[in-house]
C-alpha positions as YAML, in Angstrom:
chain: A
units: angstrom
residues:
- id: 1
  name: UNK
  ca: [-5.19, -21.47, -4.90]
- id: 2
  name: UNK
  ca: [-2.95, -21.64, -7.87]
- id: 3
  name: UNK
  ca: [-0.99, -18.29, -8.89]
- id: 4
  name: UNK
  ca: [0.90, -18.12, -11.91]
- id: 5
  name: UNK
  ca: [4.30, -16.59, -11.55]
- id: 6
  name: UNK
  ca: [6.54, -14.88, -14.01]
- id: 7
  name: UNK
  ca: [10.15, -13.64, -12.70]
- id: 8
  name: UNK
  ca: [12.92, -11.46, -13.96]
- id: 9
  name: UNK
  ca: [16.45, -10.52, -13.40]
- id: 10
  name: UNK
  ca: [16.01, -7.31, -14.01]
- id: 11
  name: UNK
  ca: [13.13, -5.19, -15.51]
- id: 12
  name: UNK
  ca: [11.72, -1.43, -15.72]
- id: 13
  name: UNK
  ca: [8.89, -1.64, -13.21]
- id: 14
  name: UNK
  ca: [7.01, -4.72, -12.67]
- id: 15
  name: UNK
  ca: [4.23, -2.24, -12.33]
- id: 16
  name: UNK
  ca: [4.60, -0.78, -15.69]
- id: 17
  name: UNK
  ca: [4.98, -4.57, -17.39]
- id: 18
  name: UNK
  ca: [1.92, -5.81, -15.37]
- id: 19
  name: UNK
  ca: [-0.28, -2.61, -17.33]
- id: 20
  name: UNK
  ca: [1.12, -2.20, -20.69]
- id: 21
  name: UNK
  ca: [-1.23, -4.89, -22.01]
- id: 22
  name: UNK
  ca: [-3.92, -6.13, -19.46]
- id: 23
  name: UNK
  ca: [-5.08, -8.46, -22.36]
- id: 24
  name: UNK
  ca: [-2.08, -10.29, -22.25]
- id: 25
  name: UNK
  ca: [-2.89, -11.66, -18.84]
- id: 26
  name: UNK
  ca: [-5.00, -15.17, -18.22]
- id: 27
  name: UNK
  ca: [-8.43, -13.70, -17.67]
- id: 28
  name: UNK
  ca: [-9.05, -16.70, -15.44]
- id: 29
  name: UNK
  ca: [-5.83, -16.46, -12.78]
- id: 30
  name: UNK
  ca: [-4.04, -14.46, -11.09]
- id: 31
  name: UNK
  ca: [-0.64, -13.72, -11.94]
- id: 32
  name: UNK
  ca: [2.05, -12.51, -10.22]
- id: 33
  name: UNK
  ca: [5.53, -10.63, -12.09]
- id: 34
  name: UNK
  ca: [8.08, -10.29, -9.54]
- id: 35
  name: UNK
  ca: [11.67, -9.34, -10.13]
- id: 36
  name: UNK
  ca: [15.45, -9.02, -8.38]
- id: 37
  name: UNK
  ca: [15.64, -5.16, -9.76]
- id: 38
  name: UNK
  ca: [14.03, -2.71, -11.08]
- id: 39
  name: UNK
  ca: [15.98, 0.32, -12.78]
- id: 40
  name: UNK
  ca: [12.41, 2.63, -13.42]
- id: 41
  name: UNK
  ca: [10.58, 1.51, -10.22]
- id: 42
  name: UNK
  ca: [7.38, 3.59, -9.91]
- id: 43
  name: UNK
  ca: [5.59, 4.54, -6.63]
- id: 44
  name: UNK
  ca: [2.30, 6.81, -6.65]
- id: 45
  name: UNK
  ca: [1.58, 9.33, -8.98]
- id: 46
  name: UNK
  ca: [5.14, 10.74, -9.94]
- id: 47
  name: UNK
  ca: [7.25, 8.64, -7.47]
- id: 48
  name: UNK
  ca: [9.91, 6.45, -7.86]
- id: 49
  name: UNK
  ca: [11.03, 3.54, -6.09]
- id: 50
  name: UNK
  ca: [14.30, 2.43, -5.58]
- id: 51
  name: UNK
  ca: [15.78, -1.22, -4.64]
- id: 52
  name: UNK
  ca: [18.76, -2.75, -3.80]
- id: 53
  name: UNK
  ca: [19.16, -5.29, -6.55]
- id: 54
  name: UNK
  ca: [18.33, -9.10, -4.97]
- id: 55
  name: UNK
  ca: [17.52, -8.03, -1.60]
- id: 56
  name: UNK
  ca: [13.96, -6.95, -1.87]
- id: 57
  name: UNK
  ca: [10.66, -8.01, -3.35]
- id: 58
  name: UNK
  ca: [9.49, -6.89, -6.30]
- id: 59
  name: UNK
  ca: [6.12, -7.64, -7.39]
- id: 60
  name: UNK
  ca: [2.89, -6.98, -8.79]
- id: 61
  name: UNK
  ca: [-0.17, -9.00, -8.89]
- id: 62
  name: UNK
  ca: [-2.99, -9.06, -11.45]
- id: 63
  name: UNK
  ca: [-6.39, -10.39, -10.97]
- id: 64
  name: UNK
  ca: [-8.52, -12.69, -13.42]
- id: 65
  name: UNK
  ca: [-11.13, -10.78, -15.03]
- id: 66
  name: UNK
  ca: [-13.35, -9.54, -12.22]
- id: 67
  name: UNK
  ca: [-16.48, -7.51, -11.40]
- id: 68
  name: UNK
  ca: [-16.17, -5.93, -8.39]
- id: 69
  name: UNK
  ca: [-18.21, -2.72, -7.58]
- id: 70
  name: UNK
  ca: [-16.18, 0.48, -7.55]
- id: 71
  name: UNK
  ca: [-17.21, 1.41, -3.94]
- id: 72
  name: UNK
  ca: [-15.70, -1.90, -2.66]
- id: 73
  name: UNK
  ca: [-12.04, -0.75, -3.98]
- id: 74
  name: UNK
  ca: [-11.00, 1.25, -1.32]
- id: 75
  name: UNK
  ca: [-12.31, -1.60, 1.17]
- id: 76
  name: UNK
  ca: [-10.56, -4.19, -0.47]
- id: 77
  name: UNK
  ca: [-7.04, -2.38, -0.57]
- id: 78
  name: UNK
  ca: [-7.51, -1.64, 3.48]
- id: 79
  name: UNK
  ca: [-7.94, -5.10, 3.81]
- id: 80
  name: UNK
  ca: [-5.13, -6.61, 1.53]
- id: 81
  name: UNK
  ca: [-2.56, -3.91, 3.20]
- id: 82
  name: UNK
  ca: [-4.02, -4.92, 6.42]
- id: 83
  name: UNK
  ca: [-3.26, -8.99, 5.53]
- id: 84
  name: UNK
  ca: [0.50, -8.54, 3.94]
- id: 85
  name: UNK
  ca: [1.24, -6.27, 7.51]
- id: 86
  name: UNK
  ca: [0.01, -9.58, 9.24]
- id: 87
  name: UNK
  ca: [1.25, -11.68, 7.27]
- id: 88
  name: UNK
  ca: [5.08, -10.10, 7.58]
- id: 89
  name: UNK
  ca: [4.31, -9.67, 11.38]
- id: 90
  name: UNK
  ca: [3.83, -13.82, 11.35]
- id: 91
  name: UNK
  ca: [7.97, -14.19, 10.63]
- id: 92
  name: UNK
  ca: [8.76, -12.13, 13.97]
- id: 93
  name: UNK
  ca: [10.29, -8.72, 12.12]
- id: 94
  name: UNK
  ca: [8.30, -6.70, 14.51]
- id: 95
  name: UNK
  ca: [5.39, -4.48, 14.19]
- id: 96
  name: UNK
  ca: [4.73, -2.87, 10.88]
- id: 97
  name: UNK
  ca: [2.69, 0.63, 10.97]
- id: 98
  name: UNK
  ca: [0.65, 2.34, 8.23]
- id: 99
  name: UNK
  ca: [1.58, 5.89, 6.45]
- id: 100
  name: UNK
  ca: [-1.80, 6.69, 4.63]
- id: 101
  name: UNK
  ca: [-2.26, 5.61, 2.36]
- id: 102
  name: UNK
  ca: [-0.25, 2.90, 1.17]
- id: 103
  name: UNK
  ca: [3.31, 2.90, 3.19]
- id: 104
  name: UNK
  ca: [4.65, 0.26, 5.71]
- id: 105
  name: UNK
  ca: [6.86, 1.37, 8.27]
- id: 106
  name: UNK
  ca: [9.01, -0.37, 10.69]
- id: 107
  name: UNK
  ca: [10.76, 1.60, 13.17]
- id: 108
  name: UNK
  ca: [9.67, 4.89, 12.23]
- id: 109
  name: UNK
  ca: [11.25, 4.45, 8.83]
- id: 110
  name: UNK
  ca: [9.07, 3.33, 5.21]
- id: 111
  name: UNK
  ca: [10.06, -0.26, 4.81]
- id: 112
  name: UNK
  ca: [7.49, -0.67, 1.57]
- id: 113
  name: UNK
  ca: [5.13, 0.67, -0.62]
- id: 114
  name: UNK
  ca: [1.79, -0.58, -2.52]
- id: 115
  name: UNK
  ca: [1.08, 0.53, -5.81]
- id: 116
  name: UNK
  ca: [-2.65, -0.06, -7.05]
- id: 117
  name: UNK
  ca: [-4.28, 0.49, -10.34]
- id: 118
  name: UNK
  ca: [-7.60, -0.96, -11.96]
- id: 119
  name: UNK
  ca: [-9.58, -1.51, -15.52]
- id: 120
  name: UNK
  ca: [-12.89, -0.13, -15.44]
- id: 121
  name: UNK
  ca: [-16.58, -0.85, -17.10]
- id: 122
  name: UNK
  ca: [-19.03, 1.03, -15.88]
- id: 123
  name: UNK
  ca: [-18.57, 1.50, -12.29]
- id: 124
  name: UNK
  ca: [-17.36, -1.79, -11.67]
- id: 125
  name: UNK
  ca: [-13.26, -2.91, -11.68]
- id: 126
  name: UNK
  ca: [-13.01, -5.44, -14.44]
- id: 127
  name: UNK
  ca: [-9.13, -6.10, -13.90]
- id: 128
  name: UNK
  ca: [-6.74, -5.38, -10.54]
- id: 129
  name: UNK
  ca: [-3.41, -4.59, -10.47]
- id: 130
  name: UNK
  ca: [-1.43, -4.20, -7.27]
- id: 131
  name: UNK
  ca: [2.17, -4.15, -6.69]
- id: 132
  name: UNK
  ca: [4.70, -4.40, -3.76]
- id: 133
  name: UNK
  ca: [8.29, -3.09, -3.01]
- id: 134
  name: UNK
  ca: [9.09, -4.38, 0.30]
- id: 135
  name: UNK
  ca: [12.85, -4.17, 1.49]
- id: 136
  name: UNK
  ca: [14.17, -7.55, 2.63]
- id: 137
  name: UNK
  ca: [17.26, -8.00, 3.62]
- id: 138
  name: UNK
  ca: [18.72, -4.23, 2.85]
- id: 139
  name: UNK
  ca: [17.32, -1.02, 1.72]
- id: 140
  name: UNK
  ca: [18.59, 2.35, 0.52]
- id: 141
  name: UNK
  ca: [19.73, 4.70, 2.75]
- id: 142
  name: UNK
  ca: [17.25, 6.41, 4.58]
- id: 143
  name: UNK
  ca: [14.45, 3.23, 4.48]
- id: 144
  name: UNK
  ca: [13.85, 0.45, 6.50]
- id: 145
  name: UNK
  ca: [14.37, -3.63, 5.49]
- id: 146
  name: UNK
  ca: [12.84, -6.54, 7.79]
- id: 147
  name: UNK
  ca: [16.55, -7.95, 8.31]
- id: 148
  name: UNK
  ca: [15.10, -11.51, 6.73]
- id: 149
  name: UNK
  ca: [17.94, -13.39, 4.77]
- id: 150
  name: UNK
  ca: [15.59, -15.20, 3.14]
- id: 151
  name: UNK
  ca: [15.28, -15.07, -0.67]
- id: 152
  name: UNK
  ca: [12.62, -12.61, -1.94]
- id: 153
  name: UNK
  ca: [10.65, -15.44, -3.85]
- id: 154
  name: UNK
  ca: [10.47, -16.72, -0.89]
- id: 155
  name: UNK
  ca: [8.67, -13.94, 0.49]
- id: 156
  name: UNK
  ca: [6.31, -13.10, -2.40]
- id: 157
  name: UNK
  ca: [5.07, -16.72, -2.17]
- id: 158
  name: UNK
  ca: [4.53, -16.30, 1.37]
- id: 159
  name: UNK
  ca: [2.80, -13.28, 0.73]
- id: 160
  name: UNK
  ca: [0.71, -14.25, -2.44]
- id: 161
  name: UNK
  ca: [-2.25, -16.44, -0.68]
- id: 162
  name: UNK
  ca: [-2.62, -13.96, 2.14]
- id: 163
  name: UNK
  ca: [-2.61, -10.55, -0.34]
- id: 164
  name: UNK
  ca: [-5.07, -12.77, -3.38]
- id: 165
  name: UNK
  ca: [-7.30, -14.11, -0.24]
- id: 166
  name: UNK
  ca: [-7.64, -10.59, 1.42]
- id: 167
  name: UNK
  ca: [-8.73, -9.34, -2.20]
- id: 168
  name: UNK
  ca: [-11.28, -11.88, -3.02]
- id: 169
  name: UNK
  ca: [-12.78, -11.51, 0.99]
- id: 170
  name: UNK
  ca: [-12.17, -8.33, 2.58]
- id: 171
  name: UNK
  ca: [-12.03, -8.74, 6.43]
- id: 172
  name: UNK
  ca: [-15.50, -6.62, 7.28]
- id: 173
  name: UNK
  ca: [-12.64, -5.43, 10.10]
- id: 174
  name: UNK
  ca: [-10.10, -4.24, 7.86]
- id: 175
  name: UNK
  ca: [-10.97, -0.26, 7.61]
- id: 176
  name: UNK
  ca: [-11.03, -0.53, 12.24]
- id: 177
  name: UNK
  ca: [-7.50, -2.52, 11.76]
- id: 178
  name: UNK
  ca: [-5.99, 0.12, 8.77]
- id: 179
  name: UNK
  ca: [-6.81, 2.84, 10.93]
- id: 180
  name: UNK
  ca: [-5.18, 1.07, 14.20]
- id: 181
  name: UNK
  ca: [-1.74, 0.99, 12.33]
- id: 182
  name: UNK
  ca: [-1.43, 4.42, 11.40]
- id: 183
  name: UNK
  ca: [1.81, 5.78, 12.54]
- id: 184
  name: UNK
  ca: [0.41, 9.57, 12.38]
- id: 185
  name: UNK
  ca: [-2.84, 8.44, 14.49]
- id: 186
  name: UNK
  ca: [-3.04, 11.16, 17.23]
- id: 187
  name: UNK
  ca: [-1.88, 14.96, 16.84]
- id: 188
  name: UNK
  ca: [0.36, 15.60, 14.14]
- id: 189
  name: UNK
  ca: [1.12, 18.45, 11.05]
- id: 190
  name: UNK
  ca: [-0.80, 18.56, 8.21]
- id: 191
  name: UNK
  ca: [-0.85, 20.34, 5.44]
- id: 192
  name: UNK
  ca: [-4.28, 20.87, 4.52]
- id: 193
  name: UNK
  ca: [-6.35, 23.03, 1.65]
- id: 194
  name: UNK
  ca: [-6.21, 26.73, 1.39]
- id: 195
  name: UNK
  ca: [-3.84, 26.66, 3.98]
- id: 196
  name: UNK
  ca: [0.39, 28.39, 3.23]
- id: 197
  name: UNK
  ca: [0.99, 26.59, 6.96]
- id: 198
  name: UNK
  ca: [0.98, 23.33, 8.37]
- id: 199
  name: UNK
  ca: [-1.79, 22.91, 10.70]
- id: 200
  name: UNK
  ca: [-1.82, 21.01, 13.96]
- id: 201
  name: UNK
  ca: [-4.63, 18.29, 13.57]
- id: 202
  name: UNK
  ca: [-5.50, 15.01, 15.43]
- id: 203
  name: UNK
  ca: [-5.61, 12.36, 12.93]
- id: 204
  name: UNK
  ca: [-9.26, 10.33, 13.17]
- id: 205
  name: UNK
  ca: [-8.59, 7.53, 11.26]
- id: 206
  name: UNK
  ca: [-10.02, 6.39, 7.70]
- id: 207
  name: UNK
  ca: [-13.47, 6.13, 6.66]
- id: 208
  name: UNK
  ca: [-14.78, 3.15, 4.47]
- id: 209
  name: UNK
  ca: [-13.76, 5.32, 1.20]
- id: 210
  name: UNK
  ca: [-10.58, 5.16, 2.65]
- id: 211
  name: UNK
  ca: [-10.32, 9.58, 3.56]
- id: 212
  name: UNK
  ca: [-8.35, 10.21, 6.10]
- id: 213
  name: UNK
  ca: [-10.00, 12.24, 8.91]
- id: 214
  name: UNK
  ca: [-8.59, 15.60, 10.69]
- id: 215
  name: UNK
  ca: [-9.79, 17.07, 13.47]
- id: 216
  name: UNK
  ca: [-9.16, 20.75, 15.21]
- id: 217
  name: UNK
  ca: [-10.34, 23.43, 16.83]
- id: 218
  name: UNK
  ca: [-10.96, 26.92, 15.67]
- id: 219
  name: UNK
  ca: [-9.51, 30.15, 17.10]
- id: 220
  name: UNK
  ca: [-13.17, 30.62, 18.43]
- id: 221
  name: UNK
  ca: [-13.26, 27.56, 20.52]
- id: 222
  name: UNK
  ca: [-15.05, 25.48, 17.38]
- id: 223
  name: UNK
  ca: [-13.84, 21.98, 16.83]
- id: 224
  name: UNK
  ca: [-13.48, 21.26, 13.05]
- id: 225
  name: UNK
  ca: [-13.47, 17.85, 11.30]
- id: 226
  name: UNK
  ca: [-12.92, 17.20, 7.67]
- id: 227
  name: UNK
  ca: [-12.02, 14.42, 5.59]
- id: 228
  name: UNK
  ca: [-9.76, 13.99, 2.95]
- id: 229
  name: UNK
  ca: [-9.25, 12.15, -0.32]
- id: 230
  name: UNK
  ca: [-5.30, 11.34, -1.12]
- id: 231
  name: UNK
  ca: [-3.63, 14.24, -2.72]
- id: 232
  name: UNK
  ca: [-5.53, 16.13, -0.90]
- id: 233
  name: UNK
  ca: [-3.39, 16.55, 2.03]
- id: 234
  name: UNK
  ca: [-0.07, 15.04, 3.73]
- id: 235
  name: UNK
  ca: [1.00, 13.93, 7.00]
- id: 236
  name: UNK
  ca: [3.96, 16.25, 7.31]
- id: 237
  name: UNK
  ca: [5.26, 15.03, 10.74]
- id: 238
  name: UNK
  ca: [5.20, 16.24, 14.81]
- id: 239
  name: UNK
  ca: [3.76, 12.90, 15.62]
- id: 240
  name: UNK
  ca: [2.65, 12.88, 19.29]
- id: 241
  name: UNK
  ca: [1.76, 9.50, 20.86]
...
């Protein structure tokens, strides 16, 4: 599988360079910009992310042109997320959880984050964008790194034929293994719709469009289950095992 690779010392977001001109990318191969800092990193929707410079990968990867049906998104990023947590799990760093819907957390703290973003005709993704800050060998206070003194390029080409292979052929087990990882799985706080409080919900898992599911019970003795899209609620902690 070949992936072309473009690297920088230092660039805005790897993100932002990636989508700026999809037409500038080979329509015929994937391509992957990676780089030792960022100084505008971008998370999801108004997020930032922040790096310490040369110790953690930086990198976004764009697919050839593509058709791929607009229901099958939400599959294929379960699955991809699914394949880089294995694939990181491989080196011995230890277990990596899921915050929905696109953290990675070791030891209770985020570790990384996946940005996604598409080009659309129709109803059908015509070009993929999807982009990675994972903290190797240190990370800002507060966060999580894997401990690995091993160069970031090293890691994204590790990581590369797993994340382009998991894209291409989403494991039909990926949505079962996505919700496994979740590190709010059980009862935890949400903050839900219509709601000034936190509520105490058990946490059900997500469903093939990728909603999370909440379940709890009425004042009346009613159980309640709903699902939600992202941004619709947040996992706002009291994690229970």
């Amino acid at each position: 599988m070949y992936i072309n690779t473009l690297h920088f010392k230092e660039i805005d977001s790897t993100h932002s360079h990636a989508t700026a001109d999809w037409d500038g990318w080979n329509v015929a191969e994937w391509t992957a910009i990676s780089a030792d800092t960022q100084h505008l990193g971008r998370g999801q929707r108004t997020k930032t992310w922040q790096d310490v410079p040369g110790k953690a990968l930086l990198c976004t990867l764009v697919s050839p042109q593509v058709m791929w049906p607009g229901e099958s998104l939400m599959h294929r990023h379960m699955a991809m997320t699914v394949a880089l947590c294995e694939a990181i799990e491989a080196t011995g760093v230890g277990s990596i959880g899921l915050k929905w819907p696109n953290d990675l957390y070791l030891e209770g703290r985020k570790v990384g984050g996946i940005l996604t973003e598409a080009q659309w005709t129709g109803s059908h993704c015509t070009r993929y964008a999807g982009s990675l800050g994972l903290n190797i060998e240190a990370a800002p206070p507060g966060f999580a790194a894997l401990g690995s003194f091993e160069a970031p390029q090293v890691w994204r080409d590790r990581l590369l034929p797993p994340w382009v292979d998991a894209l291409m052929h989403p494991d039909e087990s990926a949505i079962q293994s996505f919700s496994q990882r979740l590190v709010h799985r059980g009862i935890g706080l949400w903050r839900v719709p219509g709601e000034e409080e936190p509520r105490e919900a058990k946490c059900l898992g997500v469903d093939a469009q990728g909603r999370i599911g909440l379940q709890w019970t009425r004042v009346d003795g009613q159980t309640v289950v709903r699902w939600y899209v992202h941004g619709e609620t947040h996992w706002v902690g009291g994690l229970e095992k």
